[in-house]
C-alpha positions as CSV (number, residue, x, y, z in Angstrom):
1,X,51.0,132.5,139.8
2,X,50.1,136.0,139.2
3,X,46.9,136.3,136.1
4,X,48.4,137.6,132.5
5,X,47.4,140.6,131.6
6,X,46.7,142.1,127.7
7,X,49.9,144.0,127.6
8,X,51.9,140.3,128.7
9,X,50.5,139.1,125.5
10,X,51.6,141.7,123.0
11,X,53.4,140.6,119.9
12,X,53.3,137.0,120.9
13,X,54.3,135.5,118.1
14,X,57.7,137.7,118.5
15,X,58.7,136.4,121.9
16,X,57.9,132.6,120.9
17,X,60.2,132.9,118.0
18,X,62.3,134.7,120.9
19,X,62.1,131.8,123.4
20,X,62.6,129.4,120.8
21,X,65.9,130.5,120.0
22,X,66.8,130.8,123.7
23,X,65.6,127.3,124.2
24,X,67.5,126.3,121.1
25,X,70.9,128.2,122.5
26,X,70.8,126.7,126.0
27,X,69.6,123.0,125.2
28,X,70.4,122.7,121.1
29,X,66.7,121.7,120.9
30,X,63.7,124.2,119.9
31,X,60.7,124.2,122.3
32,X,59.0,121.6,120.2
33,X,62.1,119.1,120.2
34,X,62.1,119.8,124.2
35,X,58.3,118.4,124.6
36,X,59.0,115.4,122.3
37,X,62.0,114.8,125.0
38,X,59.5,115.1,128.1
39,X,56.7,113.4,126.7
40,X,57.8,111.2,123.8
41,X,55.2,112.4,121.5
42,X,54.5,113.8,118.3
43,X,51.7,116.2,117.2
44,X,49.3,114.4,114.4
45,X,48.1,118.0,113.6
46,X,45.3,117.6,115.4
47,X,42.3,120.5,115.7
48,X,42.4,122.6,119.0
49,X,39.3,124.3,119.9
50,X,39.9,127.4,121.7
51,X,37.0,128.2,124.1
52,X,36.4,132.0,125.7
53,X,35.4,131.9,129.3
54,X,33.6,134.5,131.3
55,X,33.3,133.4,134.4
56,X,35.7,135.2,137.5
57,X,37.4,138.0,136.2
58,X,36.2,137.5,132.8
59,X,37.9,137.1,129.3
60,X,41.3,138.6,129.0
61,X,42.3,140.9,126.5
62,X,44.6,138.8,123.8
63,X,44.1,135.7,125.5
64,X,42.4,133.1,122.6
65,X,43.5,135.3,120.0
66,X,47.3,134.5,121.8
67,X,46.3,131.0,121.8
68,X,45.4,130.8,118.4
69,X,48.5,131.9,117.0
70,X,50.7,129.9,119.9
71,X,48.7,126.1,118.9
72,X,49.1,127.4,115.2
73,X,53.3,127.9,115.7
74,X,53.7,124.8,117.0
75,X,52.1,123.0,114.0
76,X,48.5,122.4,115.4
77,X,45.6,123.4,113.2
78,X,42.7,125.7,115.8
79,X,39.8,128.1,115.6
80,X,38.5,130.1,118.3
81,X,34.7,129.1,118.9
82,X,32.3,132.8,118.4
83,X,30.2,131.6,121.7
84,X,32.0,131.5,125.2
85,X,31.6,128.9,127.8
86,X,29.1,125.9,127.7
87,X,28.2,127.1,124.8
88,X,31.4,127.3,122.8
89,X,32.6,124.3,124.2
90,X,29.4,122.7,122.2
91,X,30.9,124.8,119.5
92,X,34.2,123.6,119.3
93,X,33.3,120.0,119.3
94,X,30.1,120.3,117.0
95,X,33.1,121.7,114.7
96,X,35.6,119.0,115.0
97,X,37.6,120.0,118.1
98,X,39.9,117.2,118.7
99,X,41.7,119.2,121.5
100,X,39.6,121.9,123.9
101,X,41.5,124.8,125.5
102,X,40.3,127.0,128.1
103,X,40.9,128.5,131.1
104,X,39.0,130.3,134.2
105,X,40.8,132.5,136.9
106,X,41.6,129.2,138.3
107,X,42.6,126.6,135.9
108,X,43.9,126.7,132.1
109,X,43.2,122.9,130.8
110,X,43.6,120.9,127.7
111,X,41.4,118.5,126.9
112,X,41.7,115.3,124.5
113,X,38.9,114.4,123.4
114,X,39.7,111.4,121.4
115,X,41.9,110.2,124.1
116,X,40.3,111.2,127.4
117,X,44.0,113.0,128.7
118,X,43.3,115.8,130.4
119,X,46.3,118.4,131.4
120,X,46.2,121.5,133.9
121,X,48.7,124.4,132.8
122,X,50.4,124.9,136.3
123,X,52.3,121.3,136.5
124,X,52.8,121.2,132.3
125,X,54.4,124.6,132.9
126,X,56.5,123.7,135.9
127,X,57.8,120.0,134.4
128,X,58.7,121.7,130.9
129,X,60.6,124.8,132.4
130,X,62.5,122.3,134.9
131,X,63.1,120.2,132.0
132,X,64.4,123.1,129.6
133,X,67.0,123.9,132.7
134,X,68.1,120.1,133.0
135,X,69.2,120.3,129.4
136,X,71.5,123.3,130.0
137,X,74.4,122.4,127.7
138,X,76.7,124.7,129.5
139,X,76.1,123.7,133.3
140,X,78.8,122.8,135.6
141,X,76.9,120.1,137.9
142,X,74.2,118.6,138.8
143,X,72.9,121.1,141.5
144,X,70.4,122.8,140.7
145,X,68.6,125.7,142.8
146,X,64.7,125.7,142.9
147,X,62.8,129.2,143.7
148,X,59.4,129.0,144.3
149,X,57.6,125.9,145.2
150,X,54.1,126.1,144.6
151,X,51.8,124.6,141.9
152,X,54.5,125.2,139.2
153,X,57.4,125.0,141.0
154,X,56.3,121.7,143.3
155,X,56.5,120.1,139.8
156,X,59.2,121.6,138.2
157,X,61.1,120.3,141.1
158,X,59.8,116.8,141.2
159,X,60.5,116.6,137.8
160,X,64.6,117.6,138.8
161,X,64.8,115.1,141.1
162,X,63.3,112.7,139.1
163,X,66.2,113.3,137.1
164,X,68.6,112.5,139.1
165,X,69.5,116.8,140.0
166,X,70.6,117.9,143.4
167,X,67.7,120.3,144.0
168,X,68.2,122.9,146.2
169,X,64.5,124.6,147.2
170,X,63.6,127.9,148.4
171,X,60.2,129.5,149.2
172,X,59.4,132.2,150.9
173,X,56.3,130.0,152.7
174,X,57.7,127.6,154.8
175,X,54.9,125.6,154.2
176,X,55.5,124.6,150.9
177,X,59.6,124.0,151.6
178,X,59.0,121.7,154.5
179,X,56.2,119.9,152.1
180,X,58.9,120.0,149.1
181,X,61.5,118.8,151.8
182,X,59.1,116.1,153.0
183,X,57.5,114.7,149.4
184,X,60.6,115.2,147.7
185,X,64.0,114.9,149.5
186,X,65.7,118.1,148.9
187,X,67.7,120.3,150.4
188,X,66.2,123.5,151.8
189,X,68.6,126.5,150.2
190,X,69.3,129.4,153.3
191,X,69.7,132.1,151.6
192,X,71.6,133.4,154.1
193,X,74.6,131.1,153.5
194,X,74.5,131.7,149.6
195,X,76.2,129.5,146.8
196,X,76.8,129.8,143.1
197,X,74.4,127.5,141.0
198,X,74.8,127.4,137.1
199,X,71.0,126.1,136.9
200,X,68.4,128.0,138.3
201,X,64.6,127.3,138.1
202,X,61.9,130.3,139.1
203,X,58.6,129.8,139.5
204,X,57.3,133.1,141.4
205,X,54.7,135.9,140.5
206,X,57.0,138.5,142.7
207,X,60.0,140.3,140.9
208,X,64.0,139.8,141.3
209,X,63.8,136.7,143.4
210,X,67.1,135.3,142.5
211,X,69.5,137.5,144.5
212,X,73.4,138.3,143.2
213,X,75.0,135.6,145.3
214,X,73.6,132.5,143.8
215,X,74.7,133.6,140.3
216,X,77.4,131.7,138.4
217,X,79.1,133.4,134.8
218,X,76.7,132.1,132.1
219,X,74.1,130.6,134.3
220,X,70.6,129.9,133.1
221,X,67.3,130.8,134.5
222,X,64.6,128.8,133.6
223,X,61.0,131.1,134.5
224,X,57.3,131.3,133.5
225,X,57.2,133.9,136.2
226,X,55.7,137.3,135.5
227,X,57.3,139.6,136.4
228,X,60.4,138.9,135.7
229,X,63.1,137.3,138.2
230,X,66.5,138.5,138.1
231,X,66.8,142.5,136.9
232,X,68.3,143.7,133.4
233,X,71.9,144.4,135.4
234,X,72.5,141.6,137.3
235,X,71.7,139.1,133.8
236,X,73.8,142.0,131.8
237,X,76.7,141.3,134.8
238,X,76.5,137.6,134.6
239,X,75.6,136.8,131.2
240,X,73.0,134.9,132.1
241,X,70.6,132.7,129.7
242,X,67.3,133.6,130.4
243,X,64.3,131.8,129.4
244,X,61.4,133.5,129.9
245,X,58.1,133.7,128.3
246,X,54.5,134.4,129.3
247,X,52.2,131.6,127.8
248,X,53.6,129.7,124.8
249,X,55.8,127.6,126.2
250,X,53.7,126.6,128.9
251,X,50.8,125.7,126.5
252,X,52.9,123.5,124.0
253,X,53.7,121.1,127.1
254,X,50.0,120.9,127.9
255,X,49.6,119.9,123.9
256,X,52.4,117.4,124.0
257,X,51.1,116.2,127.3
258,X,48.0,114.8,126.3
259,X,49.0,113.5,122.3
């Protein structure tokens, strides 16, 4: 998955109350009612800790600041530690961290620290964005077409078929379809034999990877992929239900995850 930028992170606040309502169109849950349904938890209001890092690429613009206000939507109380690193991770517990977030250029966790449950941001993101297209109130069957299958998609997809969903996968490395295929059971899409799905689950960093064909009236797309996957004319053409947001959504499954 492709890094955030600063500018993905603008007005935050503004496109969870956004994807809430999308989530609360398409499911008749908000994003909160959909992790209680994945993970059968319940937030105690518990302290997240919200650690800078440095390492890599370094600290991106927005980032804990974006965090702070996402954990504080969702009901969590959180503070962002002054020190980075090792250091602010000393921080955030010597200040009663119950929950640590951070993230590298590799891996966004949450920590539990009265529990020991530990959760990694690519699988939350996936299972929680398959699970927000399984609700689709409006969907004609139980086919479902999966587009990319890497570290979010792989579970996203597992999660589908899990579920009982006809999965239909496509990736553009053949690797990871014949893995999918393999671990999973499903069935590889062609793309060159195209059919309408009314549930669609993206999990790409590369733009308008769902092409015209596969699109049914009123179909949703289900995508924590930057940028975005279907252009403004084709979702204007089909009326499609798109629910897509860079960071919030993700992180409230990685909460829920480890309560």
């Amino acid at each position: 998955m492709a890094l955030l930028t600063p500018e993905d992170l603008d007005n935050i606040k503004r496109q969870l109350q956004e994807a809430d309502s999308a989530v609360r169109r398409v499911t008749g849950l908000d994003i909160k009612g959909v992790c209680k349904a994945l993970y059968g938890t319940t937030s105690g209001f518990e302290t997240v800790g919200i650690v800078p890092v440095t390492s890599g690429n370094g600290i991106i613009g927005n980032f804990s600041a974006s965090l702070h206000a996402i954990v504080e939507y969702f009901g969590f109380d959180s503070f962002v530690t002054e020190m980075p690193d090792v250091s602010g991770y000393y921080e955030a517990v010597q200040n009663g961290a119950e929950i640590i977030l951070m993230a590298d250029d590799h891996t966004f966790l949450a920590h539990n620290l009265t529990n020991g449950k530990i959760a990694n941001n690519q699988p939350c993101t996936g299972m929680i964005y398959a699970e927000i297209a399984s609700l689709y109130t409006k969907a004609d069957s139980r086919d479902v077409l999966v587009v990319g299958l890497g570290k979010v998609g792989f579970p996203g997809a597992a999660h589908l078929v899990h579920k009982g969903f006809n999965v239909y996968g496509y990736d553009a490395d053949k690797n990871l379809l014949n893995k999918a295929i393999s671990k999973l059971g499903i069935t590889s899409f062609d793309p060159e034999t195209p059919r309408k799905f009314s549930i669609i689950f993206e999990a790409t960093p590369c733009a308008d990877t769902i092409p015209e064909a596969v699109l049914s009236e009123k179909c949703i797309i289900s995508t924590p992929g930057i940028p975005c996957a279907i252009s403004a004319e084709l979702q204007q053409k089909y009326d499609v239900e798109l629910v897509m947001e860079p960071l919030g959504i993700g992180t409230a499954s990685m909460l829920y995850s480890i309560l």
